[in-house]
C-alpha positions in Angstrom: -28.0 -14.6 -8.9 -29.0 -18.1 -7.5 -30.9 -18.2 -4.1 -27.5 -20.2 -2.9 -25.5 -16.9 -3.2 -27.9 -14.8 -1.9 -28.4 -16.9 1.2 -24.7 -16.5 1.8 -24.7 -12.6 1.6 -27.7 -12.2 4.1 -25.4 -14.6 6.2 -22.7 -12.2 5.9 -24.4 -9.1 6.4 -26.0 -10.5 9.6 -22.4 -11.7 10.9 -21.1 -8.1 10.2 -24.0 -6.8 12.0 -23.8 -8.7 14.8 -19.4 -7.8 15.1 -19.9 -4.2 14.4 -19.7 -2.8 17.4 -16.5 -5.2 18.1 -14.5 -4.4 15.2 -15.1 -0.3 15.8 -13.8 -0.9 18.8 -11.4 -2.6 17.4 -10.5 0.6 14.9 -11.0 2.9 17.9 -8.3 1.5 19.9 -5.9 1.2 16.6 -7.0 5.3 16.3 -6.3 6.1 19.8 -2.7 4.3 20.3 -1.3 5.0 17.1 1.8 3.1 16.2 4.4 4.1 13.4 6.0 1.9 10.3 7.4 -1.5 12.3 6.0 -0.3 15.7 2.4 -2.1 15.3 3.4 -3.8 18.2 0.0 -3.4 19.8 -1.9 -3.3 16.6 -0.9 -6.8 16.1 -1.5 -8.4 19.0 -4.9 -6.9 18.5 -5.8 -7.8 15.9 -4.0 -11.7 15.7 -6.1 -12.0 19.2 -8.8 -11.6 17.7 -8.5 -13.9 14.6 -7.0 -16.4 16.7 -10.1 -16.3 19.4 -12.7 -16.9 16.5 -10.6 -20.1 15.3 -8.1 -18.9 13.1 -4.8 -20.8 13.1 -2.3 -17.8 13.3 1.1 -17.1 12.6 3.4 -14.5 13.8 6.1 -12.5 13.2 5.7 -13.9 9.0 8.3 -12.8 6.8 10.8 -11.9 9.4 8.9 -9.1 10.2 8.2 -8.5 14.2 4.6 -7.2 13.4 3.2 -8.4 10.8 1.2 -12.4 10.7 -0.5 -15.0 8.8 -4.1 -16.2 10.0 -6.0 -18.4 8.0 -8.6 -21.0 8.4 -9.9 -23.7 5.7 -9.7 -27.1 4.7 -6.9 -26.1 2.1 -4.9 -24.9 5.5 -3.1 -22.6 2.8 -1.7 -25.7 1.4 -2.4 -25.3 -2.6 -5.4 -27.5 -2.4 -8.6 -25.7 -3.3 -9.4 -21.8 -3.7 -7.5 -19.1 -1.8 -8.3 -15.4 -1.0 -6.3 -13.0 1.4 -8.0 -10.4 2.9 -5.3 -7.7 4.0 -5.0 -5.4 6.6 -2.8 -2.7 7.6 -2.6 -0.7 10.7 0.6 1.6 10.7 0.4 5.2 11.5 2.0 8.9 10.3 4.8 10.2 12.4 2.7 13.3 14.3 -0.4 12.7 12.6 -1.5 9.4 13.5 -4.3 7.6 11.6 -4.5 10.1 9.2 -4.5 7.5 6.3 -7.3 5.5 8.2 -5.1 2.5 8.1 -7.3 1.6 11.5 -10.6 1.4 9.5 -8.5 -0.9 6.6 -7.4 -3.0 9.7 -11.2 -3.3 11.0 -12.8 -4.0 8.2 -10.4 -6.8 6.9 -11.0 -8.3 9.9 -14.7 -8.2 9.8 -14.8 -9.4 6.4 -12.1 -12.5 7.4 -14.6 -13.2 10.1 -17.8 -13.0 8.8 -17.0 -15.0 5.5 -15.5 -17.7 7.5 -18.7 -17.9 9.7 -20.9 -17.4 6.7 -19.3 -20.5 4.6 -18.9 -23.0 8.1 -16.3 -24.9 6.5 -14.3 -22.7 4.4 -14.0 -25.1 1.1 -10.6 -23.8 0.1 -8.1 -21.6 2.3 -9.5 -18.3 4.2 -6.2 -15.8 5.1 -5.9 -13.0 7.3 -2.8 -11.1 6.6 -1.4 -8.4 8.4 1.0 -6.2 6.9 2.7 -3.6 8.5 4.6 -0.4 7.4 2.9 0.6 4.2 3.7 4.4 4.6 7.5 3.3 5.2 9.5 0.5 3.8 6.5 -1.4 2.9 5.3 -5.0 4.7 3.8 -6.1 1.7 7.2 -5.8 -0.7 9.0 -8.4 1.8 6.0 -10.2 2.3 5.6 -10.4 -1.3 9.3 -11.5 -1.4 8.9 -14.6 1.2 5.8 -16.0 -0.9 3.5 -15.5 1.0 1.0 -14.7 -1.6 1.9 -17.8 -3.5 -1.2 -19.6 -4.5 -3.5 -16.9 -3.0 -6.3 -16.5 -6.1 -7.6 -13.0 -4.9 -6.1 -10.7 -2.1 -8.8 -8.3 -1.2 -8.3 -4.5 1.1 -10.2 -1.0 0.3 -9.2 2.2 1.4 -10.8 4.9 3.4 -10.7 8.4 1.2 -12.1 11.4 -0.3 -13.8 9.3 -3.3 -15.7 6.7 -4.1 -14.1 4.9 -6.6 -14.1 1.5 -7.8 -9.9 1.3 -7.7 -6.9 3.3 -6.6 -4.7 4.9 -9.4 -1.4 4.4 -7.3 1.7 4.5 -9.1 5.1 3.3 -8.8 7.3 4.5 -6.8 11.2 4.6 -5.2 13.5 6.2 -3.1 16.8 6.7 -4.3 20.3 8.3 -2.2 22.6 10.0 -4.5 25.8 11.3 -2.2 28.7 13.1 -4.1 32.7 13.1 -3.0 34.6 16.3 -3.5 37.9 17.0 -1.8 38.1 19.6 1.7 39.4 22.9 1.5 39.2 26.5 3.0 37.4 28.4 0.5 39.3 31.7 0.5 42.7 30.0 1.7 42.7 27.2 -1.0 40.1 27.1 -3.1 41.2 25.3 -5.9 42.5 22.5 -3.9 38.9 21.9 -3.1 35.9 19.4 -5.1 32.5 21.2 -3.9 30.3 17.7 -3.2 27.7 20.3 -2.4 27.8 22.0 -5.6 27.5 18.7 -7.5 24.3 18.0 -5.8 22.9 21.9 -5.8 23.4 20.8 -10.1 21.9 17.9 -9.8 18.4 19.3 -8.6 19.0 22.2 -11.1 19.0 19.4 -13.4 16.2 17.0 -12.8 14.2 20.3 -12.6 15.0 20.6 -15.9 14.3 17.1 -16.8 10.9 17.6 -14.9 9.5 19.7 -17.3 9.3 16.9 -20.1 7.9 13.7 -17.4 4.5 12.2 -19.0 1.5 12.3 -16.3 2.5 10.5 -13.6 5.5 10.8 -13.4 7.5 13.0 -11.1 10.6 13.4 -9.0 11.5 15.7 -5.8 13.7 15.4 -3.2 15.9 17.0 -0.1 19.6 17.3 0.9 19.7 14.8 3.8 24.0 16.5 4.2 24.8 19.3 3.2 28.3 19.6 4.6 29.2 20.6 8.2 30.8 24.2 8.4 30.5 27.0 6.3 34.2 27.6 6.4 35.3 24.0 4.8 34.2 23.0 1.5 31.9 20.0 1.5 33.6 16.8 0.5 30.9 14.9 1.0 26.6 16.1 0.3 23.9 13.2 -0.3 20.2 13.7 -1.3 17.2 11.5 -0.8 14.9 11.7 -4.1 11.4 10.2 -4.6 10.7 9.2 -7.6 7.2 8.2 -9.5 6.0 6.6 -12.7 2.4 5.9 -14.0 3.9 2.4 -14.3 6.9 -0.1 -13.0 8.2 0.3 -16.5 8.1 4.1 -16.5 9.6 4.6 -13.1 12.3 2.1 -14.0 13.4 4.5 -16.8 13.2 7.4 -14.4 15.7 5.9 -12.1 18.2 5.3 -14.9 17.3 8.9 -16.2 18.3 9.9 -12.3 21.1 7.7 -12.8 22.2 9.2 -15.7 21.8 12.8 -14.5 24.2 12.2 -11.2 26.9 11.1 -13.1 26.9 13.2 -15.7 27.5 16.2 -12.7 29.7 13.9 -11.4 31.8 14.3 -14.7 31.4 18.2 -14.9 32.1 19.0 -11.8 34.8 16.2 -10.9 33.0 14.5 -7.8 32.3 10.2 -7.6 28.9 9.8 -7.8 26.9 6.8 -5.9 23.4 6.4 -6.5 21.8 3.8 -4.2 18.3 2.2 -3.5 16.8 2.8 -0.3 14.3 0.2 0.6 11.9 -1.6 -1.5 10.6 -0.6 -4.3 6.1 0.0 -4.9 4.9 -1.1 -8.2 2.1 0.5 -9.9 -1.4 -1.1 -8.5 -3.1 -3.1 -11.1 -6.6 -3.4 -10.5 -8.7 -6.5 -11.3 -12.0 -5.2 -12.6 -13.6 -8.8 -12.4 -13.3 -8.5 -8.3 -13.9 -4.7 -8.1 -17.0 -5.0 -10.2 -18.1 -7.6 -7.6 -16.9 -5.5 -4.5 -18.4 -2.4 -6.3 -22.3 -4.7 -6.5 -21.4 -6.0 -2.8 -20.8 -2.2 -1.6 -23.8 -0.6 -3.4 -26.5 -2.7 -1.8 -25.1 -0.9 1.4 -25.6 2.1 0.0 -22.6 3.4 -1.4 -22.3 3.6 -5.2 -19.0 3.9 -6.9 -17.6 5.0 -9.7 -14.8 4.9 -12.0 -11.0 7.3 -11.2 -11.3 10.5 -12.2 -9.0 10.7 -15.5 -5.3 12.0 -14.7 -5.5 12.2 -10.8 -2.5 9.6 -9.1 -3.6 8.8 -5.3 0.3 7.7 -4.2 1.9 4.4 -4.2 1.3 1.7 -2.1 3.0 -1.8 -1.9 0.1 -3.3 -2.0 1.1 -2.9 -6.1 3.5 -5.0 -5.7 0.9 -7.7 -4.7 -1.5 -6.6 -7.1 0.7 -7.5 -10.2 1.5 -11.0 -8.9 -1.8 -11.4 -7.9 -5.4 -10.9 -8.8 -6.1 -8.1 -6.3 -8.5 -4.9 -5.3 -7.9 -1.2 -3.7 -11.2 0.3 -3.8 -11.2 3.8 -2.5 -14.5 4.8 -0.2 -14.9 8.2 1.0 -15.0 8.8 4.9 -15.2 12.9 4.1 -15.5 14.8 1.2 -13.7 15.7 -2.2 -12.3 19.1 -0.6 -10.5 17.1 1.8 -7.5 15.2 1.6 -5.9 12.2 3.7 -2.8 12.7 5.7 -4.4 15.2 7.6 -5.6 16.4 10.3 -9.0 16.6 9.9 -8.7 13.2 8.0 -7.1 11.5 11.0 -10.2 13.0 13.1 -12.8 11.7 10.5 -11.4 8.5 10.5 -12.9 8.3 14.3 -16.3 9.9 13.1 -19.8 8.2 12.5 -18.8 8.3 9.0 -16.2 6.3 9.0 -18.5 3.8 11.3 -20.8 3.3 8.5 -17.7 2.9 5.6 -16.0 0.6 8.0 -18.9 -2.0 8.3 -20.0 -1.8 4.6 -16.8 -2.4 3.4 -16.3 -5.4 5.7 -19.8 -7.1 4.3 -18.7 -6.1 0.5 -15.0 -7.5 1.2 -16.5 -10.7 2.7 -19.1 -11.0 0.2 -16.4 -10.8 -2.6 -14.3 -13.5 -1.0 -17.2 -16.0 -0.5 -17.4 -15.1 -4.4 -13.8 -15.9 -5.3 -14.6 -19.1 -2.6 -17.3 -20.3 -4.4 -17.3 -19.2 -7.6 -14.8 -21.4 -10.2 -15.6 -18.6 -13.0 -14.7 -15.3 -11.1 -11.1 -16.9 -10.3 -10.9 -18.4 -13.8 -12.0 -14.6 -14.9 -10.1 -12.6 -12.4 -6.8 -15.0 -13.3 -6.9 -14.6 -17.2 -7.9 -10.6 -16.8 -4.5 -10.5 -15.1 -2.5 -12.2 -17.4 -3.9 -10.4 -20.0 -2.5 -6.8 -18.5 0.7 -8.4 -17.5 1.0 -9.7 -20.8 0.1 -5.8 -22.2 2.6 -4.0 -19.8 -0.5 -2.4 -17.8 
């Protein structure tokens, strides 16, 4: 490692240092007003403040969504011209259980990393991004960001995530939501009964079904879901019953064949039992997360000179879906996962929502900042690790992983 490089991390790790207190107060107030999927109202204004005060030419309201924004600093501007990395943050909450995903420590510490590295490197060679990205637990910022091009010429878009491990990358999987509703035909039950189409009948075979078709998924893969109507009286028979189903695959590929499989199952009840099937989308769909090993090897180097050594997924455990997949596939990206309690735990929580406020998560918070900013002054600086990081991504793309 050249003296150059290592003059730039002590930089780093003394403009962490000298925020830290800042940006936990920063994640303090996030933890202590929690705001829900396309609420962030506060969050954002946080959080853009701060950017903005430190220099950072900001943009809000990106990608037609209210609360989510575009900071960035550079002589690229975010033009095209020279390197780019995006250093993401998100800072929605659970309905009831707050920050129980620690989205206020992800928030933090991509802002501690966006302003160290940019006070590390003076003159950011290159374009320096701050992107906010609201609603990952519900609808997903990132899929519509994703969608406007906002990642478009970004070479590296950097986040971790507090958790119960401390591994090097996130196995997330694909995921959807999809509304199946069924049409029948009203009757009384014991008056007319065969004048009636039971809707909710259709639907009770439909789960029978797809518990059937469970049994043969390969890991990963899975599919469950709820009766969002299940009729209105128990004296008419339901012309109408619709259920919400979420669906998973190990891969975009495998959950697309899962849908079609859903598909496929609805109206085949819809035949037997002589109901109209529609089977709809609801929101965007979460690609599987494909991790870059070039940057999480750096972020990994970066993160164990703070003291925190990570290691590779366990084998067969999925941690969710997240839309930042949906970045990560278009884009050479990382999701480390760094424990803020331990492996008998679990995130969306309680007690993970209170650790995320805990000494702890303090120490996470700050080390992940210096080890995100160190790995974008290495994408910044560094021809090879995009040239690495950019091939390394093709090469999976082109492999279907």
């Amino acid at each position: 490692m050249s003296q150059a490089a290592e003059s730039l991390y002590a930089r780093v790790r003394e403009e962490v240092s000298a925020r830290e207190e800042r940006l936990w107060d920063v994640s303090l107030a996030l933890h202590r007003e929690p705001e829900t999927a396309y609420e962030e109202n506060r969050a954002a204004r946080l959080l853009a403040g701060e950017l903005e005060r430190e220099g950072f030419e900001v943009q809000r309201g990106v990608a037609d969504l209210p609360t989510a924004f575009l900071a960035r600093t550079g002589s690229g501007n975010g033009s095209g011209k020279g390197p780019c990395v995006a250093l993401l943050m998100e800072y929605d909450a659970l309905p009831l259980l707050g920050h129980a995903c620690g989205h206020n420590l992800i928030a933090a510490a991509g802002l501690g990393a966006a302003l160290a590295a940019r006070a590390a490197l003076g003159e950011v060679e290159g374009s320096l991004l701050a992107v906010g990205t609201p609603a990952e637990e519900r609808g997903g910022g990132k899929v519509t960001e994703v969608a406007a091009g906002l990642f478009e010429g970004v070479d590296a878009a950097l986040m971790f995530h507090p958790g119960v491990h401390d591994w090097t990358w996130a196995p997330l999987t694909a995921s959807a939501q999809v509304r199946v509703g069924f049409h029948g035909r009203a009757a009384h039950p014991t008056g007319s009964p065969t004048e009636g189409i039971d809707a909710l009948g259709a639907l009770i075979q439909l789960f029978n079904t797809l518990g059937v078709l469970s049994k043969r998924l390969p890991g990963g893969s899975h599919v469950h879901g709820i009766v969002t109507d299940g009729g209105r009286a128990t004296n008419i028979v339901p012309e109408y019953a619709e259920g919400l189903f979420g669906l998973r695959g190990a891969t975009t590929s495998a959950l697309e064949e899962l849908v079609e499989e859903l598909r496929s199952c609805a109206l085949g009840v819809a035949s037997a039992t002589r109901t109209r099937a529609e089977v709809t989308d609801v929101g965007g769909r979460y690609e599987h997360f494909r991790d870059n090993e070039v940057l999480s090897g750096l972020f990994a180097g970066h993160l164990d000179r703070a003291g925190i050594r990570l290691s590779e997924p366990e084998p067969g455990v999925y941690l969710g879906s997240s839309d930042f997949g949906n970045v990560s596939t278009r884009v050479p990206g990382i999701h480390p996962w760094v424990a803020i309690m331990g492996p008998d735990g679990s995130d969306h929580t309680p007690e993970f929502a209170e650790a995320a406020a805990g000494p702890r998560a303090r120490r996470v918070m700050a080390a992940a900042a210096e080890a995100l900013a160190c790995t974008a002054v290495d994408v910044l600086t560094r021809p090879d690790v995009r040239e690495r990081a950019w091939e390394l991504l093709r090469a999976k793309a082109a492999a279907g992983r």
